[in-house]
Backbone as CSV, one residue per row, in Angstrom:
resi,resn,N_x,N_y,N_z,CA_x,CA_y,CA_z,C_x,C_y,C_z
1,UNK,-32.162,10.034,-10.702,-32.731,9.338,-9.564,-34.135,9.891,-9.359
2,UNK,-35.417,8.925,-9.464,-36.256,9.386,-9.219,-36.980,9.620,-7.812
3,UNK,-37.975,10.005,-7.366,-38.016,10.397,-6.105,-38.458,9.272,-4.678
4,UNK,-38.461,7.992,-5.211,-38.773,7.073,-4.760,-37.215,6.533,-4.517
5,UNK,-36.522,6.211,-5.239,-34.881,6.183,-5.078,-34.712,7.171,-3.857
6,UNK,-34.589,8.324,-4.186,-34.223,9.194,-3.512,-34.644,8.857,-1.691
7,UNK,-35.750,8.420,-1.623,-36.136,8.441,-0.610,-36.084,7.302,0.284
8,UNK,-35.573,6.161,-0.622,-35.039,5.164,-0.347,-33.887,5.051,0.433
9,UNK,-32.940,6.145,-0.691,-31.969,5.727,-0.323,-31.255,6.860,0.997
10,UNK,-32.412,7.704,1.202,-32.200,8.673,2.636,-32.068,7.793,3.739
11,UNK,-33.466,7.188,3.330,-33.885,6.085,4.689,-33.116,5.123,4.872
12,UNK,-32.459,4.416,3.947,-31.137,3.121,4.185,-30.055,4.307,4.883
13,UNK,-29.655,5.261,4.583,-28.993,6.131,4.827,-28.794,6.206,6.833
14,UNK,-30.398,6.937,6.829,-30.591,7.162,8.546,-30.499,5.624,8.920
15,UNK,-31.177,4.602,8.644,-31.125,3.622,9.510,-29.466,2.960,9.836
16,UNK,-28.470,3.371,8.883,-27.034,3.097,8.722,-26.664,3.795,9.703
17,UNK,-26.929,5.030,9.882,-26.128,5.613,10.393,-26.743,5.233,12.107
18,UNK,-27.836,5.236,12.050,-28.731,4.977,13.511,-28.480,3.579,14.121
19,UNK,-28.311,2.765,13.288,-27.632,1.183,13.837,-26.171,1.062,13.839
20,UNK,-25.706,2.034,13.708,-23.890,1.892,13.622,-23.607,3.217,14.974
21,UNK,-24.487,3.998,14.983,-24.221,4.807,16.254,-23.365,6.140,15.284
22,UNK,-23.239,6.311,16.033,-22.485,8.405,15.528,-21.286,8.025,15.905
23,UNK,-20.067,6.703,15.568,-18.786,6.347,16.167,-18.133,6.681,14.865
24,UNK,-16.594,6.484,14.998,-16.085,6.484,13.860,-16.053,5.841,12.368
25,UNK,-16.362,4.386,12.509,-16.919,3.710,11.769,-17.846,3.851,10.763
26,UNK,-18.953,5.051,11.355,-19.722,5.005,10.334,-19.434,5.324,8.698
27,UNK,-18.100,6.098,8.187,-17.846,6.079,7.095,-17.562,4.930,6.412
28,UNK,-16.921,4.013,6.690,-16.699,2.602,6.535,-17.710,1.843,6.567
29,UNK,-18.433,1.781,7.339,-20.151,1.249,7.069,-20.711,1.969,5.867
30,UNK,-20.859,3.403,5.657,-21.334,3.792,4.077,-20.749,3.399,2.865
31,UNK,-19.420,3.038,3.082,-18.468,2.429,2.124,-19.069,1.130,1.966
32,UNK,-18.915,0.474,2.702,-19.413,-0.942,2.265,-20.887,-0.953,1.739
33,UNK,-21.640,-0.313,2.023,-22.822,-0.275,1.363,-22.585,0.627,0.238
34,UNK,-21.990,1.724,-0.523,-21.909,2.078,-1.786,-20.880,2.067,-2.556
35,UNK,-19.850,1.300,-2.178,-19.085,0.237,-3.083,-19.187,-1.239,-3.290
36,UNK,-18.694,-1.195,-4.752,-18.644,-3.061,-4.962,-17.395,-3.470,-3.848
37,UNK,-18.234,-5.069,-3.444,-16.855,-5.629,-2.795,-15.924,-5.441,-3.302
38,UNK,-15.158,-5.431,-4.316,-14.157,-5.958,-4.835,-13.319,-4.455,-4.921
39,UNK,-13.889,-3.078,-4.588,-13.094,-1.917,-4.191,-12.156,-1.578,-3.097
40,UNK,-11.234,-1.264,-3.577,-10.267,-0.869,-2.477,-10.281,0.315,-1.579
41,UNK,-10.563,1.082,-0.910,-11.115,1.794,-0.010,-9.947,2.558,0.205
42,UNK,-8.883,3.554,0.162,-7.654,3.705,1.229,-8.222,5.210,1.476
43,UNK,-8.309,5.464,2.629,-8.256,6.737,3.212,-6.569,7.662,3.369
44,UNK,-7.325,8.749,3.086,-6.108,9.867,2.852,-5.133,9.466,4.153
45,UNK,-5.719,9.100,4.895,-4.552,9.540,6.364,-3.583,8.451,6.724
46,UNK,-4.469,6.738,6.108,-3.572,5.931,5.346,-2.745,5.596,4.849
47,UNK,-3.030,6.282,3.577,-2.453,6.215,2.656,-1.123,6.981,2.952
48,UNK,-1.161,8.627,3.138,-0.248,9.088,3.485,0.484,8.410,4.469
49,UNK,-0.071,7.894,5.874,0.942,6.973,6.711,1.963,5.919,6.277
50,UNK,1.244,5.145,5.206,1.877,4.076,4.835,2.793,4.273,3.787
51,UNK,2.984,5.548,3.048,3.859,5.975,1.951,5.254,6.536,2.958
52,UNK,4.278,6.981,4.076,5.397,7.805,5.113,6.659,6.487,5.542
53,UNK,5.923,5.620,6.102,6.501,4.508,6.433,7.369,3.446,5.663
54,UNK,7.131,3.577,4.160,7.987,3.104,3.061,8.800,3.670,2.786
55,UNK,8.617,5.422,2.713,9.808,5.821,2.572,10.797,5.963,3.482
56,UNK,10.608,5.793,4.551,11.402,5.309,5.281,12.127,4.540,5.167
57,UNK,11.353,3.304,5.309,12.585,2.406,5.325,13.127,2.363,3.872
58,UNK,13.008,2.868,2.598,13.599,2.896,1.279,14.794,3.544,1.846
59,UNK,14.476,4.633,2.795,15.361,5.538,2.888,16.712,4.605,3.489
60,UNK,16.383,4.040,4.611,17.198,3.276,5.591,17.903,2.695,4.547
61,UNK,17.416,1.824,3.320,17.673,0.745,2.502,18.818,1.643,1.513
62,UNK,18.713,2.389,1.362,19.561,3.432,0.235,20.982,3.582,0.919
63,UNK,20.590,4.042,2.609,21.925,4.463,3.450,22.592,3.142,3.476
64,UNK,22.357,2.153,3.835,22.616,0.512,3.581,23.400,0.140,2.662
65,UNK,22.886,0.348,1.392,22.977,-0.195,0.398,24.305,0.781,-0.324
66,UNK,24.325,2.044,-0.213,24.765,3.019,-0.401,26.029,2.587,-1.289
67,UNK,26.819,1.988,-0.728,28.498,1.732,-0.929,28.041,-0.059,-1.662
68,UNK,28.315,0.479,-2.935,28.352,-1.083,-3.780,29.721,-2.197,-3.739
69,UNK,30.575,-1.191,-3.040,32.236,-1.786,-3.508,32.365,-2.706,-1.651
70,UNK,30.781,-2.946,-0.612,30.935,-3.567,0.300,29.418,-4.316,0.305
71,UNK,29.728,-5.585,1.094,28.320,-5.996,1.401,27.985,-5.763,2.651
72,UNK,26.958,-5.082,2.825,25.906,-4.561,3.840,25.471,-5.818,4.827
73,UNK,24.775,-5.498,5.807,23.975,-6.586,6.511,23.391,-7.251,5.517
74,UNK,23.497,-8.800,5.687,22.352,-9.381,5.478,20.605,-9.156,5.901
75,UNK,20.935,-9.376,7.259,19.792,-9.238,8.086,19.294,-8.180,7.976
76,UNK,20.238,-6.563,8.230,19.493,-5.750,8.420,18.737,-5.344,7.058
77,UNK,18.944,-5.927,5.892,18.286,-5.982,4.641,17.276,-6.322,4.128
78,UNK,17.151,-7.394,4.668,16.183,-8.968,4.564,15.222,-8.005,5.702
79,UNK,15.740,-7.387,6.709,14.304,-7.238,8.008,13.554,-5.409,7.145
80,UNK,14.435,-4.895,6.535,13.647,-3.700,5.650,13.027,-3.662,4.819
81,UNK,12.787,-4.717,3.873,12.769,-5.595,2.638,11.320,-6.255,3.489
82,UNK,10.952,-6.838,4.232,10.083,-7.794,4.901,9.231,-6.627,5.801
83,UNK,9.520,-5.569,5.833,8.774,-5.076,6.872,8.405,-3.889,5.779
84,UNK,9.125,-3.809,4.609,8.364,-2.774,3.414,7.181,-3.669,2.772
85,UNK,7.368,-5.010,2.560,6.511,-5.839,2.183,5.145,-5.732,2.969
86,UNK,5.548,-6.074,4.284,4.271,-5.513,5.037,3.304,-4.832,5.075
87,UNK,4.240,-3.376,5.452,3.187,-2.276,5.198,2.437,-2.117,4.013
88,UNK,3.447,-2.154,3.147,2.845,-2.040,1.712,1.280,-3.095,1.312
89,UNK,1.051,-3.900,2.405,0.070,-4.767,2.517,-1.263,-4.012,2.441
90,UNK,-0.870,-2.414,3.509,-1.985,-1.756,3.941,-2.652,-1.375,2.708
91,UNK,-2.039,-1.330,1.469,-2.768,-0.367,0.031,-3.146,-1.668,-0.351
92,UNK,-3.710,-2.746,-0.210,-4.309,-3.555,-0.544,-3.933,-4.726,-1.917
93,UNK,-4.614,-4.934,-2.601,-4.112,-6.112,-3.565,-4.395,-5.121,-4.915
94,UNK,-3.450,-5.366,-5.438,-2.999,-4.909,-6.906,-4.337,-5.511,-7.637
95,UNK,-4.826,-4.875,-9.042,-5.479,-5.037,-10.019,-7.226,-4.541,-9.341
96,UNK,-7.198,-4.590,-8.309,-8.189,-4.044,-7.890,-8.763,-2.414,-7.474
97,UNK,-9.933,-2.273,-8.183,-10.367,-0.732,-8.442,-9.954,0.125,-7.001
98,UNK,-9.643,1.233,-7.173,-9.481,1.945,-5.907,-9.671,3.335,-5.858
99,UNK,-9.543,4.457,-4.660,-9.535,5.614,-5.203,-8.447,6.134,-5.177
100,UNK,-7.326,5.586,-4.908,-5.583,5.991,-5.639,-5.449,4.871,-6.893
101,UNK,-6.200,5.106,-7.809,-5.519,4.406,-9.075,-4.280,3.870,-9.178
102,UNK,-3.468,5.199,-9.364,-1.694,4.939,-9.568,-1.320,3.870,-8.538
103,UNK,-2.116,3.910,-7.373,-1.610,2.718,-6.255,-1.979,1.338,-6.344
104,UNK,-3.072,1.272,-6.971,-3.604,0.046,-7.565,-2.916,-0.598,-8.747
105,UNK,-2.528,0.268,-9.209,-2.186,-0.029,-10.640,-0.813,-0.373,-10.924
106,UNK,0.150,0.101,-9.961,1.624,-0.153,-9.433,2.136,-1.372,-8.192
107,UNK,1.282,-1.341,-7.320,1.464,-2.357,-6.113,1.672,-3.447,-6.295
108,UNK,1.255,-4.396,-6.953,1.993,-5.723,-7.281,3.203,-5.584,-7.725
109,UNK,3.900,-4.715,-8.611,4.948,-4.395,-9.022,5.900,-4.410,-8.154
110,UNK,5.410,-2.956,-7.409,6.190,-3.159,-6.334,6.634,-4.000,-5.561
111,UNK,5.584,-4.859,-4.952,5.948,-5.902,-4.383,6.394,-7.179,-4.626
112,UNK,6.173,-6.990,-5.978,7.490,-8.436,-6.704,8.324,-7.879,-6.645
113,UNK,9.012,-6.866,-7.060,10.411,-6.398,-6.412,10.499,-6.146,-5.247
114,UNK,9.899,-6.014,-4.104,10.676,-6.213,-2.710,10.928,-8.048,-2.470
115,UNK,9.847,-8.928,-3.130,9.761,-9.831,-2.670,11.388,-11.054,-3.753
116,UNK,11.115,-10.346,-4.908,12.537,-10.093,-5.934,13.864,-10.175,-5.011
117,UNK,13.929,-8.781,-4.536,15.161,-8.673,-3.802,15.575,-9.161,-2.627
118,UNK,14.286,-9.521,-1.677,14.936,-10.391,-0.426,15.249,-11.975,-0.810
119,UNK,14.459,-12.797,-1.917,15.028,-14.021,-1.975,16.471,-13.966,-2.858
120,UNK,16.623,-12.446,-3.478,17.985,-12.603,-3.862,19.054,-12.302,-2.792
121,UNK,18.637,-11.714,-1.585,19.879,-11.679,-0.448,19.952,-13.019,0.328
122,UNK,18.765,-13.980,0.239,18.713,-14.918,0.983,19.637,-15.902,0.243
123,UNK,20.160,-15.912,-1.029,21.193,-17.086,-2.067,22.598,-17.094,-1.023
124,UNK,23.074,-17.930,-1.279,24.397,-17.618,-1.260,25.248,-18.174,-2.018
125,UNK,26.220,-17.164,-2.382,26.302,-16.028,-1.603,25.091,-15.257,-1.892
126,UNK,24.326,-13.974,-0.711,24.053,-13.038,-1.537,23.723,-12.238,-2.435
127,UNK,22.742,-11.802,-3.114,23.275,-10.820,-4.390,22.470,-9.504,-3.845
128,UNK,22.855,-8.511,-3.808,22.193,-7.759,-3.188,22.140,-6.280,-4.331
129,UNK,22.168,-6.539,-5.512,21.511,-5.595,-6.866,20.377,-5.222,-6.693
130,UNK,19.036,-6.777,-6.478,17.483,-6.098,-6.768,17.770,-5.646,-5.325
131,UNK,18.017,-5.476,-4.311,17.805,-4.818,-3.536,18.006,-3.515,-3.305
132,UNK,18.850,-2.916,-4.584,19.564,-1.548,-4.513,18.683,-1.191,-5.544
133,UNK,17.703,-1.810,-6.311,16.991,-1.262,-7.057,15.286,-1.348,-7.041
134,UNK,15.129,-1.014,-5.335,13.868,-1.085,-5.197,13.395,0.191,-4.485
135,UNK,14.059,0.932,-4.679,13.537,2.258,-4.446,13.152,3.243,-5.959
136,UNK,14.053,2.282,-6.774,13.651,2.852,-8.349,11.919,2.296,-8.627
137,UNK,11.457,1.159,-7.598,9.864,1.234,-7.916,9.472,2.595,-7.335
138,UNK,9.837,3.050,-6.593,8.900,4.146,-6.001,9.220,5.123,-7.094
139,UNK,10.612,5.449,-7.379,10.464,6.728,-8.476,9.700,6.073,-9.718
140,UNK,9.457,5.359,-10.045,8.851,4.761,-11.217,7.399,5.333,-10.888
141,UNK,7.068,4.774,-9.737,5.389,4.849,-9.660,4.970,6.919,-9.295
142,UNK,6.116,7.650,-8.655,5.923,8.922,-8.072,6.553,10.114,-9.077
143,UNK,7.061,9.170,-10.689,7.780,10.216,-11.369,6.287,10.691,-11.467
144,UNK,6.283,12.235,-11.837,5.380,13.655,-12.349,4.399,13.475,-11.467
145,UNK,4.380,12.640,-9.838,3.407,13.169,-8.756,3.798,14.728,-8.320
């Protein structure tokens, strides 16, 4: 970077930070100015929230699901299944660059199998297999984390 860059890019710098104010935002304002659109952004505290919140309900989904030789709620299946879909919204759209790779690079996956297993509880009867096997996306994507 030569020193004309450099000084450029101080000054886009202060005026960013001076038109956005000293609020929280301003990291997210530097983001959008030194990433391509098409980057996925997830912050650590995010990210960790929203893994917190999946495993959760995986967890719920396991205690559920637990006993194969009975069928479980429908509903309460279909509403863990739909509300993992959700969150899982927060890590953004699959195939797109990010700074959790492994999360980019797995998330559609994932979410064809949640989205897999609730139209298979919605048949009837029932089938409630991909649903007992959607916590094997997470060990898939977290084996040797």
């Amino acid at each position: 970077m030569n020193r004309n860059q450099a000084i450029y890019l101080t000054s886009a710098l202060l005026v960013l930070l001076l038109s956005g104010g000293c609020g929280a935002n301003v990291g997210e304002q530097v983001r959008r100015g030194t990433y391509p659109p098409n980057f996925n952004y997830i912050a650590g505290a995010e990210l960790e929230s929203t893994m917190g919140q999946l495993a959760a309900y995986a967890s719920q989904l396991d205690r559920l699901l637990g006993d194969a030789s009975t069928d479980p709620p429908r509903e309460e299946v279909a509403r863990l299944l739909v509300e993992m879909e959700r969150v899982s919204e927060a890590l953004g759209p699959g195939g797109w660059p990010s700074n959790h790779p492994r999360v980019s690079h797995n998330i559609e996956n994932f979410r064809r199998d949640i989205v897999a297993a609730r139209r298979a509880i919605e048949e009837d009867p029932p089938n409630f297999f991909r649903a007992r096997t959607v916590t094997d996306s997470c060990t898939d994507c977290h084996q040797g984390s």
